[in-house]
C-alpha positions in Angstrom: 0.0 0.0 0.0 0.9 3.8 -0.6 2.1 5.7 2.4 -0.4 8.4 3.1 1.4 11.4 3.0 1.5 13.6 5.7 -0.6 17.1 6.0 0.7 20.6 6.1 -0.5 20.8 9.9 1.2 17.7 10.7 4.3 19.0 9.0 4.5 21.9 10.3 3.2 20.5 13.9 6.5 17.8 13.8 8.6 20.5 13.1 7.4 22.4 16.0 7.6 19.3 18.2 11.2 18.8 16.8 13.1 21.7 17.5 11.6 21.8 21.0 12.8 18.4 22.0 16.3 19.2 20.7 18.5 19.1 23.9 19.0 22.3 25.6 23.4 22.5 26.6 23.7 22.8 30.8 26.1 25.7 31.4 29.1 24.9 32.9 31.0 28.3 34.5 34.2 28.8 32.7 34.0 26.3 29.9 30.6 27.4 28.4 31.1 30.6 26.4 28.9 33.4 27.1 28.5 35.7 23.9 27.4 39.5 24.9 24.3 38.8 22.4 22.6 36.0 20.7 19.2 34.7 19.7 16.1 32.7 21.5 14.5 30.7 19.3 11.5 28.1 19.8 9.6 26.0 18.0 6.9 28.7 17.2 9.3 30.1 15.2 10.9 27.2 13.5 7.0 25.8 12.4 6.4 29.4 10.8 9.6 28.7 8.9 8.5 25.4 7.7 5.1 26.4 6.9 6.5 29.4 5.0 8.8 27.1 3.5 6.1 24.8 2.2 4.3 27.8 0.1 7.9 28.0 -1.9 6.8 31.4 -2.7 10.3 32.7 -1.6 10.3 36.4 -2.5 8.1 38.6 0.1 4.0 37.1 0.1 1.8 36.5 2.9 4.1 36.6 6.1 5.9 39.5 4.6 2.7 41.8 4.6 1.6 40.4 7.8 5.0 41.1 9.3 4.8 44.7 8.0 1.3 45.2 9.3 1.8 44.1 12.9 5.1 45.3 13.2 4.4 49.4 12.9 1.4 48.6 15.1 3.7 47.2 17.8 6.6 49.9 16.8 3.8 52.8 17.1 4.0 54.4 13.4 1.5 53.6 10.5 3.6 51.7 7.9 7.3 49.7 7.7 9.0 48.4 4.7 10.6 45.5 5.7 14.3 44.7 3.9 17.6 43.0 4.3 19.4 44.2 7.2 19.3 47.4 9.7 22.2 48.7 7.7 20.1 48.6 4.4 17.2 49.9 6.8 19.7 52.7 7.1 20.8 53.2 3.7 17.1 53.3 2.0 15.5 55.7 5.1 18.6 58.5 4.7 18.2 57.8 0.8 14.2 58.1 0.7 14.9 61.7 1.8 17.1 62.2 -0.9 14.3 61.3 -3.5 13.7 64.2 -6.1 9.7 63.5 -5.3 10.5 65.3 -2.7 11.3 68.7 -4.5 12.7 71.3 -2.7 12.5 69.2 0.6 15.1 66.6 -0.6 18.8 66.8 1.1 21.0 67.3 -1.8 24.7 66.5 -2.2 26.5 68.5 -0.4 24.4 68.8 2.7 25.4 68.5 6.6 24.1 65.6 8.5 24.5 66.1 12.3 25.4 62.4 14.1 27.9 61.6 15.9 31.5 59.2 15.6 30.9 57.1 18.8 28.7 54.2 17.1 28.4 51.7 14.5 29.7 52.7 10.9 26.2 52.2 9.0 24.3 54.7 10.9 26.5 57.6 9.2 27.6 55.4 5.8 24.0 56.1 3.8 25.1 59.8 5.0 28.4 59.4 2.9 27.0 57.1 0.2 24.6 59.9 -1.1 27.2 62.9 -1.1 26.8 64.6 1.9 28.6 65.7 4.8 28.5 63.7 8.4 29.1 66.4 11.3 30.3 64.7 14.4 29.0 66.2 17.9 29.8 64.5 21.3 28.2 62.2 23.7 27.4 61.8 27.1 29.9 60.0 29.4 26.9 58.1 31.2 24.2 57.8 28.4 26.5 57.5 26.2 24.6 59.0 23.6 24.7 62.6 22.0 25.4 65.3 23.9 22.4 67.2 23.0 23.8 70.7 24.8 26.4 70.7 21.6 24.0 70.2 18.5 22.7 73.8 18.3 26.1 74.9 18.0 26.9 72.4 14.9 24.2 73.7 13.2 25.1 75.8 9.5 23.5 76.9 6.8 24.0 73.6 4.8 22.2 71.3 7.8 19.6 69.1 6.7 19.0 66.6 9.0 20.1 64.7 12.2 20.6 60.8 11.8 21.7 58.9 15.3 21.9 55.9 16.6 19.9 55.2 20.2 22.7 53.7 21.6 23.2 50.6 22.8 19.1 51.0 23.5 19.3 54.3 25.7 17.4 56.5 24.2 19.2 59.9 23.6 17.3 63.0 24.8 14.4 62.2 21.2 12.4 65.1 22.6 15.0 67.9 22.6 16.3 66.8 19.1 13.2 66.7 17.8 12.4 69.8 19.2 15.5 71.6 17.7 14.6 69.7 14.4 11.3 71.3 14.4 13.0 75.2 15.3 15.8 74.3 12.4 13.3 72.3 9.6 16.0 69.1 9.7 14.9 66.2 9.0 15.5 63.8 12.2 16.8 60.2 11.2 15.9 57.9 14.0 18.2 54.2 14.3 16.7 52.0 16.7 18.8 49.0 15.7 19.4 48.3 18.8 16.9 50.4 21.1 13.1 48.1 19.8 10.8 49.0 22.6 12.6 51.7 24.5 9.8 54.7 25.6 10.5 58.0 26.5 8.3 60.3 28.1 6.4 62.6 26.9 5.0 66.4 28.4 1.6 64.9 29.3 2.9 62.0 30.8 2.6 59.0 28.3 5.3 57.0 27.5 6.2 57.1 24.0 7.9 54.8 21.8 11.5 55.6 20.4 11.2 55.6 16.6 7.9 57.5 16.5 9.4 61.1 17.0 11.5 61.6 13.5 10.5 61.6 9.9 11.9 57.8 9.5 12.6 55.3 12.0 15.2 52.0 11.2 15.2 48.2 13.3 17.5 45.4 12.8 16.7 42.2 12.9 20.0 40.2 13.2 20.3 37.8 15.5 22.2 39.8 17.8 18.9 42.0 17.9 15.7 42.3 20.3 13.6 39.9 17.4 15.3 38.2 15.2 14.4 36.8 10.6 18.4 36.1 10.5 19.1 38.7 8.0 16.4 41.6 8.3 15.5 45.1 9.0 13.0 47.5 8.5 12.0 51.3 7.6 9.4 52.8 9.8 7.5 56.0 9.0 3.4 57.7 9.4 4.1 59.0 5.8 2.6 57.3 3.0 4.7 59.5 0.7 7.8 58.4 2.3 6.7 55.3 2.6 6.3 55.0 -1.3 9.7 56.2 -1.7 11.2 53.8 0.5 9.6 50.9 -1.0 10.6 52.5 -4.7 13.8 52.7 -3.6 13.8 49.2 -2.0 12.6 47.8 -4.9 14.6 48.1 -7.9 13.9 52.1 -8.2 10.5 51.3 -10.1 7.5 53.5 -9.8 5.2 50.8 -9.5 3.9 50.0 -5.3 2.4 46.3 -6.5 3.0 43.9 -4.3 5.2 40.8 -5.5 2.9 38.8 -8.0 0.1 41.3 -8.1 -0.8 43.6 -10.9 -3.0 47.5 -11.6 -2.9 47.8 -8.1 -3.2 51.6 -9.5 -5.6 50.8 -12.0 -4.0 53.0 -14.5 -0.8 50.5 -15.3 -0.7 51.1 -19.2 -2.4 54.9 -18.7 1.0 56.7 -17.2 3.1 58.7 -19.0 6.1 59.6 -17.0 9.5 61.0 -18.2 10.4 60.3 -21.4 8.4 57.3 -22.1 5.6 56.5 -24.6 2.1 57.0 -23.2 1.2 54.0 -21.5 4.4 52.5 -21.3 3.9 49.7 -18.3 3.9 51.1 -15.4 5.6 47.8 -13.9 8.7 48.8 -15.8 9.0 52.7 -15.3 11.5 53.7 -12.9 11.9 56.6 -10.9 14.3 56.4 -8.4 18.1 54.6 -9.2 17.1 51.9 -6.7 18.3 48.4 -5.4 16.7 44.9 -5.0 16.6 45.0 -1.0 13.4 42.9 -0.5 13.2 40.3 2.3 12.2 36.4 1.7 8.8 34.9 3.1 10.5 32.2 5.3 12.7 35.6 6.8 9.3 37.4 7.5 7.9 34.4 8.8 10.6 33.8 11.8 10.2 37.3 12.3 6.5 37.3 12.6 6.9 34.2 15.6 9.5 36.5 16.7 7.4 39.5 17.1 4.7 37.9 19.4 7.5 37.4 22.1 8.8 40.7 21.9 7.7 42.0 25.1 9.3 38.9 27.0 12.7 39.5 25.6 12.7 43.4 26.7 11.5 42.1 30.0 14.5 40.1 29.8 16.9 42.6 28.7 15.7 44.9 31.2 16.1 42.2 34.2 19.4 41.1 33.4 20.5 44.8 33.4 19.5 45.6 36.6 21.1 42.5 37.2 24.5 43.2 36.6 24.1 46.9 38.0 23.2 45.0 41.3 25.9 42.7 40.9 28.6 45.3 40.2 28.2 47.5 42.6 28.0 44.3 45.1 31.5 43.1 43.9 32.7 47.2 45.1 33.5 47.5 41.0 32.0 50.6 40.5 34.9 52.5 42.6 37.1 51.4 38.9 34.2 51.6 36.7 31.3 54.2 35.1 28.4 52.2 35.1 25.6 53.0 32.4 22.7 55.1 33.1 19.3 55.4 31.2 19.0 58.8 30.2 16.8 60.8 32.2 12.9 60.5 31.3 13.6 57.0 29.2 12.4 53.3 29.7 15.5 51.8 28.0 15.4 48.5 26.5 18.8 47.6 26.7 21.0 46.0 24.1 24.4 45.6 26.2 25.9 46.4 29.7 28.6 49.1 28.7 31.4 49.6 31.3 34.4 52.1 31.2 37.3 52.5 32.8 37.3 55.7 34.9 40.4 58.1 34.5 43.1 57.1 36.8 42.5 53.5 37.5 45.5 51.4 36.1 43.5 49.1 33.8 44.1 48.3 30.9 40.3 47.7 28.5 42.9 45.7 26.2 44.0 42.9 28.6 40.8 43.3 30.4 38.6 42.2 27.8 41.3 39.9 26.5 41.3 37.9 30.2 37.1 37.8 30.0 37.2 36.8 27.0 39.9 33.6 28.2 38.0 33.0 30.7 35.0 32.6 28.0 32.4 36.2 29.1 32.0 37.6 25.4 32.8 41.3 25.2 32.4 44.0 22.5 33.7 47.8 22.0 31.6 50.1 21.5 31.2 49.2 17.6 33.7 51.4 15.6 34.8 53.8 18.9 35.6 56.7 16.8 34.9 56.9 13.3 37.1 59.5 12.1 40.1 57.0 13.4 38.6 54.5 11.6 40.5 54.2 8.1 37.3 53.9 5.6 35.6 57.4 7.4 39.2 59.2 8.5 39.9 59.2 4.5 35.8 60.2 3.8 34.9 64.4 4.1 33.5 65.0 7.3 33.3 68.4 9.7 34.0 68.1 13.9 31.7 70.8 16.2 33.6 70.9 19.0 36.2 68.3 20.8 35.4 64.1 20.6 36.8 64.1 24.2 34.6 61.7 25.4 34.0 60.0 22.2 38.1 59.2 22.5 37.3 58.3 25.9 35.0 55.2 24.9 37.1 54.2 22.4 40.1 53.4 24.3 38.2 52.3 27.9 34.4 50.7 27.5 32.9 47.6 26.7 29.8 46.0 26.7 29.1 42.5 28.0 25.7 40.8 27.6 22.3 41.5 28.8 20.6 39.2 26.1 17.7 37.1 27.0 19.0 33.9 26.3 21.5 34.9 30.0 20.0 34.0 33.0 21.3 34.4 36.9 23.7 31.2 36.7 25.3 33.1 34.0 24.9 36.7 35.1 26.7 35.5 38.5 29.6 34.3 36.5 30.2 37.1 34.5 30.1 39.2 37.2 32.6 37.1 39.7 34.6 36.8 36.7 34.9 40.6 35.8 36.1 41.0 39.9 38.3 38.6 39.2 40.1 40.1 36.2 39.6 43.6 37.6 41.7 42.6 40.6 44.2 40.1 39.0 45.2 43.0 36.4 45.1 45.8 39.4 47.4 43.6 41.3 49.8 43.3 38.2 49.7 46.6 37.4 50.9 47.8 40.9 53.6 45.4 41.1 55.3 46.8 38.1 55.0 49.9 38.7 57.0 48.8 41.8 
């Protein structure tokens, strides 16, 4: 007789039941490496993958839309275009603003874009990649985030728009900036890569999502991230005419909004004459923008999707482990050698990593510091590129200072971040904290007997 074959449900069902029997490895302190960020995954998340799998539609479809629809509900703006990566996120929102649709409004070549140099390079590379100029400001010591005090000041004639980074998912002072954006008519260029769920509030009392104050709004969705599709990200905005742009932009530079496989969404697709084309030259083949193919997969929106519905667990999570390790620190008397992070004032952060740096005068060393952790197997990072303008790719780029980088320098050669991802629990938080005393001391001891 034939085998019956199985259903979708069952399929789907035993890949659910799969992943979630597959066994889970039992930490063991000092051989099990603890990475400062990583992914939780369960078999919701592997099914949706499977079922999306099964469709073999495998550009964007139904999950895709789906994704894009729930996600600016939870992220508190009206549409997102979902797409490869935060950095392309990045790339297509500064671009979009670029768009000659825009007329007079567009940033042109040429123009200033207020950020700053303490943070990762693809927050200020979409500023370089269309032909302007990135003008670095400095942050906060204990936010580490802008130093708002020093923006006014960087302001010229040739400003057009402010595009930073919340870092490390504090979110820098969103009300002020936007408020100066407002007095100024810049454009503001939110990146909340790593800050998904962070609030700030608001004059009447309401806590407001980052991401929902500036013209655009970016996520990332790599694993290291709050959700995770694998390789993802997303452009968030409440304007439809941005929102067209992006997704022009995003998808090859056509004019055509159809989604993949469907036609006349417009109802006019052989009526349009635009540029130099015949009358009624297919609409699905006119281009407006020089754009890119930056579109996501169904299976990618899918995981993100499963991903999405545990959200508010994971910054519960982040937000724990924090307050964790600030409880931990100051326990093991560790503040006395280091600045400790602090949530900018008025902000519900949701935290991305644990950043410590050295304070002036203590004889450490954040080389051989990190270097020991990481021997004894707590993962640590810098604060992504520390300073750009040292960075050889952006010191050889044009660019314009306001003011000193003091503090910027400051991170560069004496933070880190270790982990506050969910997948880290007390067992490990303990560890990581016993370990870091350890190391402190060990390398405190050293350093006083050669100086002797």
């Amino acid at each position: 007789m034939e085998r019956e074959q199985p259903s979708r449900e069952e399929i789907v069902t035993a890949a659910h039941r799969f992943f979630e029997q597959q066994p889970k490895p039992a930490f063991v302190p000092g051989e099990t490496y603890l990475p400062p960020s990583g992914k939780v995954m369960d078999g919701d998340d592997c099914a949706s993958l499977v079922d999306a799998a099964l469709d073999m539609w495998l550009t964007a479809g139904r999950y895709a839309a789906d994704f894009e629809k729930q996600l600016a509900q939870v992220f508190g703006t009206k549409l997102s275009k979902l797409t490869v990566s935060g950095s392309a996120a990045n790339l297509l929102a500064f671009t979009t603003l670029t768009s000659w649709k825009l007329g007079k409004a567009r940033i042109e070549p040429g123009s200033e874009i207020i950020t700053v140099a303490a943070g990762f390079p693809t927050t200020v590379a979409p500023i370089l990649q269309n032909g302007c100029i990135p003008v670095y400001v400095d942050v906060d010591l204990a936010t580490h985030n802008v130093d708002v005090d020093l923006i006014e000041a960087a302001i010229s004639s040739k400003t057009r728009a402010i595009m930073i980074a919340h870092s490390l998912g504090n979110p820098f002072d969103v009300v002020r900036i936007a408020e100066i954006c407002r007095a100024h008519d810049l454009y503001l260029i939110e990146d909340c890569c790593d800050a998904f769920g962070a609030t700030v509030a608001t004059s009447d009392g309401s806590a407001r999502g980052v991401g929902t104050f500036g013209d655009v709004a970016t996520l990332s969705f790599y694993p290291a991230h709050h959700i995770t599709m694998g390789e993802g990200g997303a452009v968030l905005t409440s304007s439809m005419r941005l929102a067209r742009i992006c997704e022009s932009f995003r998808d090859w530079g056509r004019d055509c909004y159809c989604a993949p496989g469907t036609d006349n969404t417009c109802g006019k697709r052989f009526d349009w004459q635009l540029g130099d084309l015949p009358q009624g030259y297919d609409h699905k083949y006119t281009y407006s923008h020089i754009g890119y193919n930056l579109k996501v997969s169904d299976m990618q929106a899918a995981v993100g999707l499963s991903q999405l519905r545990k959200l508010d667990r994971f910054i519960a999570a982040r937000r724990a482990n924090f307050d964790g390790l600030v409880q931990r620190v100051r326990a093991a008397g560790l503040e006395e050698y280091y600045h400790l992070p602090e949530a900018t004032p008025g902000t519900s952060p949701s935290w991305f990593g644990f950043l410590l740096t050295i304070r002036d005068g203590v004889p450490l060393s954040r080389r051989d510091v990190t270097a020991a952790l990481e021997e004894k197997k707590v993962g640590t990072r810098l604060l992504f590129a520390g300073n750009l303008i040292r960075q050889p790719a952006f010191a050889r780029a044009p660019y314009r200072v306001a003011g000193s980088l003091a503090v910027t320098d400051k991170l560069m050669n004496d933070a880190f971040w270790i982990g506050v991802w969910p997948g880290l629990g007390a067992e490990q938080l303990d560890y990581m904290v016993e370990t870091l005393a350890e190391v402190t001391r060990t390398q405190l001891i050293g350093g006083k007997a050669a100086a002797q």
